[in-house]
PLY file of the C-alpha trace (Angstrom):
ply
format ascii 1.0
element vertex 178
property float x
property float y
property float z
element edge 177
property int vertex1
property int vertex2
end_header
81.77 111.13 43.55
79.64 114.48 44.54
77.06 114.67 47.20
74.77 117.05 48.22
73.68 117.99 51.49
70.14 119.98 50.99
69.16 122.16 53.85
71.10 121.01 56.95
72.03 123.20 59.70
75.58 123.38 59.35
78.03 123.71 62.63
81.11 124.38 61.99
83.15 125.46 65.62
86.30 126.14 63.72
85.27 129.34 62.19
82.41 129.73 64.45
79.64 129.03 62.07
76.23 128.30 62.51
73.39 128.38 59.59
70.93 126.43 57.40
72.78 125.90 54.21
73.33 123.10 51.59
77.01 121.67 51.59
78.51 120.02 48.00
81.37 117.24 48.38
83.40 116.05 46.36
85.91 112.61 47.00
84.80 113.65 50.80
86.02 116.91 50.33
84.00 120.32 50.62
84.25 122.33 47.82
80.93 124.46 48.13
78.59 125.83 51.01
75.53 127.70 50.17
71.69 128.76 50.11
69.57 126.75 47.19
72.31 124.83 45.55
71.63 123.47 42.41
74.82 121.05 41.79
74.82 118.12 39.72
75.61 115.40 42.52
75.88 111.19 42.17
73.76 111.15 45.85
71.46 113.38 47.41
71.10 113.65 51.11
68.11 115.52 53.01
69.67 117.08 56.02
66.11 119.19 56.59
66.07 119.01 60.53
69.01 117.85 60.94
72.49 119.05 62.19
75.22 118.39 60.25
78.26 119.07 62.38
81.97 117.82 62.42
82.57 114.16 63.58
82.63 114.10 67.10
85.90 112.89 69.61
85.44 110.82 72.79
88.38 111.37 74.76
87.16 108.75 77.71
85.95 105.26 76.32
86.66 101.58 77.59
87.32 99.26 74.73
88.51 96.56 77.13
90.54 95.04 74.23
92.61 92.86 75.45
91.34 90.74 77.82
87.68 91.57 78.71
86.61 91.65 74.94
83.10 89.36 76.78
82.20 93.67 78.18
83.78 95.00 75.07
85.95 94.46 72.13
87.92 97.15 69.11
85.45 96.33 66.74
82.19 96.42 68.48
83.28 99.79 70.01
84.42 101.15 67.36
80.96 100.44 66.14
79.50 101.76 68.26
80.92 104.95 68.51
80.64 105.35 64.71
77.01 104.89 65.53
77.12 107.75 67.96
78.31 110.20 65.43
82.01 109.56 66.75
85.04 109.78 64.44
87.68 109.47 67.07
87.79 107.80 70.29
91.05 107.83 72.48
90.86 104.47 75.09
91.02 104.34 78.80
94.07 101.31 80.06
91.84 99.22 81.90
92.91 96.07 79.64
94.19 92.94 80.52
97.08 93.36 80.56
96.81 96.97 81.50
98.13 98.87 78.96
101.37 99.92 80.40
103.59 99.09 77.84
104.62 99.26 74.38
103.49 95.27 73.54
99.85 96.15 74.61
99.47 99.75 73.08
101.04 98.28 70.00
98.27 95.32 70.09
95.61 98.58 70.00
96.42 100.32 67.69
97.04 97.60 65.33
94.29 95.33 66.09
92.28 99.26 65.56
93.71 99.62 62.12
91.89 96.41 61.44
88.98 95.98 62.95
88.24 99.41 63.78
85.86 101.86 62.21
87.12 105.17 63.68
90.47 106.27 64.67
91.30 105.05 68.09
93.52 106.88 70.33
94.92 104.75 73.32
95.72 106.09 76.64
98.86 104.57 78.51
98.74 103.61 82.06
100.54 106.28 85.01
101.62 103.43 86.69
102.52 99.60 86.29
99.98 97.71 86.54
97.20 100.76 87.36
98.64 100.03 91.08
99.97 103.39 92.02
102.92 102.51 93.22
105.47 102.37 90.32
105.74 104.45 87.01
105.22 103.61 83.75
107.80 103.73 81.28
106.30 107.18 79.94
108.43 107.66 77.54
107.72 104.27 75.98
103.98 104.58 76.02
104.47 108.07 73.52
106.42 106.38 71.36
104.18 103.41 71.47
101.09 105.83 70.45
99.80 106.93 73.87
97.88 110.05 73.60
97.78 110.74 77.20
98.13 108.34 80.35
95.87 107.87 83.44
95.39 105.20 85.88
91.34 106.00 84.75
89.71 104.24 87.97
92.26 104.19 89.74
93.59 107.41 91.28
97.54 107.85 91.89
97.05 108.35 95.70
100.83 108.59 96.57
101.58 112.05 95.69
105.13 111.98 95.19
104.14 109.06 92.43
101.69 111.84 90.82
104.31 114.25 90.91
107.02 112.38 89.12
104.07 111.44 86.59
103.42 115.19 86.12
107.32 115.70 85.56
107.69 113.02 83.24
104.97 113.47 81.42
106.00 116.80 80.41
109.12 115.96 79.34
107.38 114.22 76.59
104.64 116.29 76.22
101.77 113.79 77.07
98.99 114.73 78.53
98.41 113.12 82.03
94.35 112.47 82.54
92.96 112.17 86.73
0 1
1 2
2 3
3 4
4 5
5 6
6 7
7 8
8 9
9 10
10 11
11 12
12 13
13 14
14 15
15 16
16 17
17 18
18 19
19 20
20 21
21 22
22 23
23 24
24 25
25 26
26 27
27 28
28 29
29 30
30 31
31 32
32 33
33 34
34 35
35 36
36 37
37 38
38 39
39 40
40 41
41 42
42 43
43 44
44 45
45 46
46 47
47 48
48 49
49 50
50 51
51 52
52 53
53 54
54 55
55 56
56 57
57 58
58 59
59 60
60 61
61 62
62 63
63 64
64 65
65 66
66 67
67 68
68 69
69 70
70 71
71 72
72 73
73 74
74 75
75 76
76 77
77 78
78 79
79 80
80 81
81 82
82 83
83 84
84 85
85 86
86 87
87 88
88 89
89 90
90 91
91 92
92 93
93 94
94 95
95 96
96 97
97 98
98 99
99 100
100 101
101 102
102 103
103 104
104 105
105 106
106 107
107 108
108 109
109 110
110 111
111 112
112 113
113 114
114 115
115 116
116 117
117 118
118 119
119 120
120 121
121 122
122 123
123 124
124 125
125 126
126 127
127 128
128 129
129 130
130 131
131 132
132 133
133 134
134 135
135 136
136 137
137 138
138 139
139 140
140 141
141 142
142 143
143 144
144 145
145 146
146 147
147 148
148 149
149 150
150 151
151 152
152 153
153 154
154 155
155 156
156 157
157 158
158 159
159 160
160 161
161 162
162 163
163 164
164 165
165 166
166 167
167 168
168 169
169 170
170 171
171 172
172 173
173 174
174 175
175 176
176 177
């Protein structure tokens, strides 16, 4: 399937350009940026106005999935966020249970991978139970998926607890997120 994209101003950060152009697709894939295209195409789009820019990432959102899907759940957020113009979205802990382990991140990501319109990116818990007091099986969480871990809310307060997070967490190169 082509589409055309007539007169949007493109963004594109990655090689730091910034014009009005049109943009032809093909199978989702760019094969042709340029002034006055005249392409065959199966869809048109009017982008006159209109930014067209790559999909965006939140890297701090609160699916609450598990246990407080009544605030929010994988599939309305995911919604949502596609709504937004979002294309990834990488998911703060604060679950029921927390999401401190390998059972819960693995309920994420595949409860994302069906319900979910964007790619979701979940974020481990620093400590057991967001408490602060105890680590979090780091190294689990990165297998498990975790793209970074934080205690969101809930600052580690006991520095020598935020310290052996910092260690740990660069032993398995995962970011750690305060």
């Amino acid at each position: 399937m082509k589409l055309l994209v007539k007169s949007g101003h493109v963004v594109d950060p990655k090689s730091d350009f910034s014009d009005i152009c049109d943009i032809l697709t093909e199978n989702g894939i760019i094969v042709k940026m340029g002034r006055d295209l005249h392409e065959e195409a199966d869809d048109l789009i009017d982008a006159a106005g209109k930014y067209v820019i790559p999909g965006l990432v939140d890297c701090h959102c609160h699916l609450r999935d598990p246990g407080y899907e009544y605030k929010e759940d994988i599939a309305t957020g995911t919604r949502s966020a596609a709504a937004g113009g979002f294309t990834s979205i990488a998911c703060m802990p604060n679950t029921n249970p927390v999401a401190d382990n390998q059972a819960v991140l693995s309920y994420i990501s595949e409860t994302a991978s069906r319900k979910g319109v964007v790619n979701v990116f979940p974020i481990g818990a620093i400590t057991k139970g967001q408490q602060g007091k105890e680590l979090a099986d780091i190294g689990e969480l990165k297998f498990a998926g975790a793209v970074g871990i934080s205690d969101d809310g809930n600052p580690v307060e006991n520095s020598m607890v935020m310290l052996r997070a910092l260690q740990y967490s660069s032993a398995f190169n995962i970011r750690v997120i305060s």
